[in-house]
C-alpha angles and dihedrals in degrees: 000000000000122000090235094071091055088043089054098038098038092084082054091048099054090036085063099043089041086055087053100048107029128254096267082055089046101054095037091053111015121024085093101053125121136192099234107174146337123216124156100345093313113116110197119212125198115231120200082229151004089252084065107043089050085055101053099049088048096055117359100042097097089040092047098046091048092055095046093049085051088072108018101036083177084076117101103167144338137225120207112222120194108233129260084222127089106263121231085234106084135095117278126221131265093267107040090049095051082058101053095050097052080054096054098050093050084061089045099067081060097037099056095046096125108214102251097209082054112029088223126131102228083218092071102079133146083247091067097041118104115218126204140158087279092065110010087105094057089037094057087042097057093045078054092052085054105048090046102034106202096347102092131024099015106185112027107197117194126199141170142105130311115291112011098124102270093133094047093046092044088046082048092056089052093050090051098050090054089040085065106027118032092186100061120113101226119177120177110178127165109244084239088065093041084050101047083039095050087046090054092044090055091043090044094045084228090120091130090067089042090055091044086052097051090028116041093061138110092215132036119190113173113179124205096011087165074081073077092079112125086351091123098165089046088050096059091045094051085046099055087048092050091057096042099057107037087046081065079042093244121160124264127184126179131179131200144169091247141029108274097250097058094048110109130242095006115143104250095234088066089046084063103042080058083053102049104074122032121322113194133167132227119212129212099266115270118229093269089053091042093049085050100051096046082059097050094044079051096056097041083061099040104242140116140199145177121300104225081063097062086048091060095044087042091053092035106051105046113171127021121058097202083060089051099049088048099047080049091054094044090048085054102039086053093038094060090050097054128053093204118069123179124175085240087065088048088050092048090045095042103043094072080074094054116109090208085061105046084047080066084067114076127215088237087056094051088050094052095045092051091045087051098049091046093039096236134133111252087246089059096067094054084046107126085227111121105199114153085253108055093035089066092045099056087049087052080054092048099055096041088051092048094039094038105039106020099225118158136260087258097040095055087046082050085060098036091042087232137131114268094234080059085050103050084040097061083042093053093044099052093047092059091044102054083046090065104023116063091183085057087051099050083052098058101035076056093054094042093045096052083045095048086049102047 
């Protein structure tokens, strides 16, 4: 069989396998791959590496050899072989890498712009998600949202931990449904922002905006409604709006960190309004989903490394995206400062991510730490005084106790003898305003590096 024939029947073939696998998969594993020669019913593919010819074999090779049958019958079998070239994996060099950083800032002032009418950031979409076993059931369910609009699955609710990938996938599902249709009215909104605008438009007397801008819309995505907890007033309102727009069969997503029926202090006629649709959970990623999306952060930026060093992060961070997009980032900020990379440097850099080792570092400790840098007594801190001051230091507290050592919401309430909605809402709080104040943020990287030190 000529060469020709693979050369005009190979686009066919990666297209098939492309539509099996989605588009994030495809690029990671398969957007290098070459037909190299056919002898005796072995078709023989060229692979950029040896990671990923291991890879492949390991987990694509049924799926490979099937598409490929399905247009060349005449094929029994393939071989991978690793190419002779040098392979655009590998690490760069010091200063091909600070170049192509600079190159990819200077994207990233147009690339983060979030849409005002909509709230969405246009770089959250289905074609940068990377979908694994951990979150192929709410990512199917959210294509299928978009194909039906308000027919199937209203409401989606979305639940799962912190940093698993639900707002990007919620943000994702918004983007797709203006990418086909313009002229749909889209809002995604966190509950925290439906809850402080609500709250505005009472105090302002201007409620009946605020009703038109949750209510005269074709799509409604609310993400952590579990923020809803003890909010009555916020409740009602979020009710009314419910009822009002899937009575017009219009489409509602939500997201929270835990399944409706377990979220505390929620009416129970909201609870069922979440129920009544589709309730899906999202997993931490497992290491097939975490190798994946470190190749596909590379490549957004436009960097690759070796691939030896995406295994480690990817064994090594387990279950928060977020963490494994920042050890990724730190890997790369320390990497582009230094010629000489060894895996033992990754592994340094890397392990401060690492939940096994933030659980090395004891509430008792944080609150030390924190007393010492703001030269206060530890009492000072539990004190029920509510001076601007203190108030900010307790919700540090509460954010190192919840990043470092990973307690939950009730068990830092537990320590700060405070209920656990207080104690979501100082998280919360601290985590949008270290998104839009670089001075808040300093502060707190200060606080987490002395702690991490220590």
């Amino acid at each position: 069989m000529s060469q020709e024939i693979f050369a005009t029947t190979w686009e066919k073939i990666l297209q098939n396998i492309k539509d099996n696998i989605g588009s994030s998969l495809y690029r990671v594993w398969f957007s290098n791959l070459t037909p190299k020669s056919f002898h005796q019913g072995i078709l023989k593919i060229e692979v950029p590496s040896k990671f990923v010819k291991d890879w492949l074999e390991k987990k694509f090779n049924a799926l490979i050899l099937k598409s490929i049958k399905e247009f060349i019958p005449e094929v029994k079998n393939i071989e991978f072989v690793v190419s002779s070239k040098p392979s655009n994996l590998t690490t760069y060099k010091k200063s091909s890498l600070k170049k192509i950083t600079l190159t990819t800032t200077e994207k990233t002032l147009t690339i983060f712009e979030t849409n005002p009418q909509t709230n969405l950031n246009p770089r959250y979409r289905f074609d940068n998600f990377v979908v694994g076993q951990s979150n192929e059931l709410a990512f199917a369910a959210c294509q299928a949202i978009v194909q039906s609009f308000g027919k199937t699955h209203n409401p989606l609710f979305i639940y799962g931990p912190v940093g698993v990938g639900k707002t990007h996938l919620l943000q994702a599902t918004g983007n797709e449904f203006l990418r086909q249709n313009k002229n749909v009215k889209v809002k995604y909104a966190t509950t925290e922002e439906f809850t402080n605008e609500f709250i505005n438009a009472l105090k302002n007397h201007t409620i009946e905006h605020f009703r038109n801008k949750f209510r005269d819309i074709d799509v409604l995505i609310l993400d952590d409604v579990h923020f809803l907890s003890g909010k009555n007033s916020s409740q009602e309102e979020l009710f009314h709006t419910f009822n009002c727009l899937y009575n017009l069969s219009k489409q509602i997503v939500f997201s929270s960190d835990r399944p409706p029926r377990v979220i505390p202090d929620i009416e129970e006629r909201l609870k069922s309004r979440f129920e009544g649709g589709l309730v899906i959970d999202i997993q931490p990623p497992d290491y097939e989903t975490r190798l994946a999306i470190l190749k596909v952060k590379s490549q957004e930026k436009n960097i690759f490394l070796d691939d030896k060093i995406y295994d480690l992060i990817a064994r090594k961070i387990t279950d928060n995206i977020r963490e494994l997009e920042g050890a990724l980032n730190a890997v790369i900020f320390h990497y582009s400062k230094k010629e000489k990379f060894s895996l033992e440097k990754v592994e340094e850099i890397i392990k401060k991510f690492s939940k096994d080792y933030y659980r090395k570092i004891s509430p008792k400790k944080i609150i030390k730490i924190i007393a010492e840098h703001y030269e206060l007594k530890e009492d000072d801190i539990f004190k029920k005084t509510r001076t601007k001051h203190l108030v900010e230091i307790r919700q540090f507290l509460i954010y190192l106790l919840r990043e470092i050592s990973q307690l939950s919401y009730t068990s830092i309430g537990e320590i700060l003898k405070k209920d656990h909605t207080t104690i979501i809402y100082a998280y919360e709080k601290v985590v949008k305003k270290m998104k839009n104040n670089s001075e808040f943020q300093q502060e707190i990287e200060i606080l987490k590096s002395k702690i991490l030190q220590s």
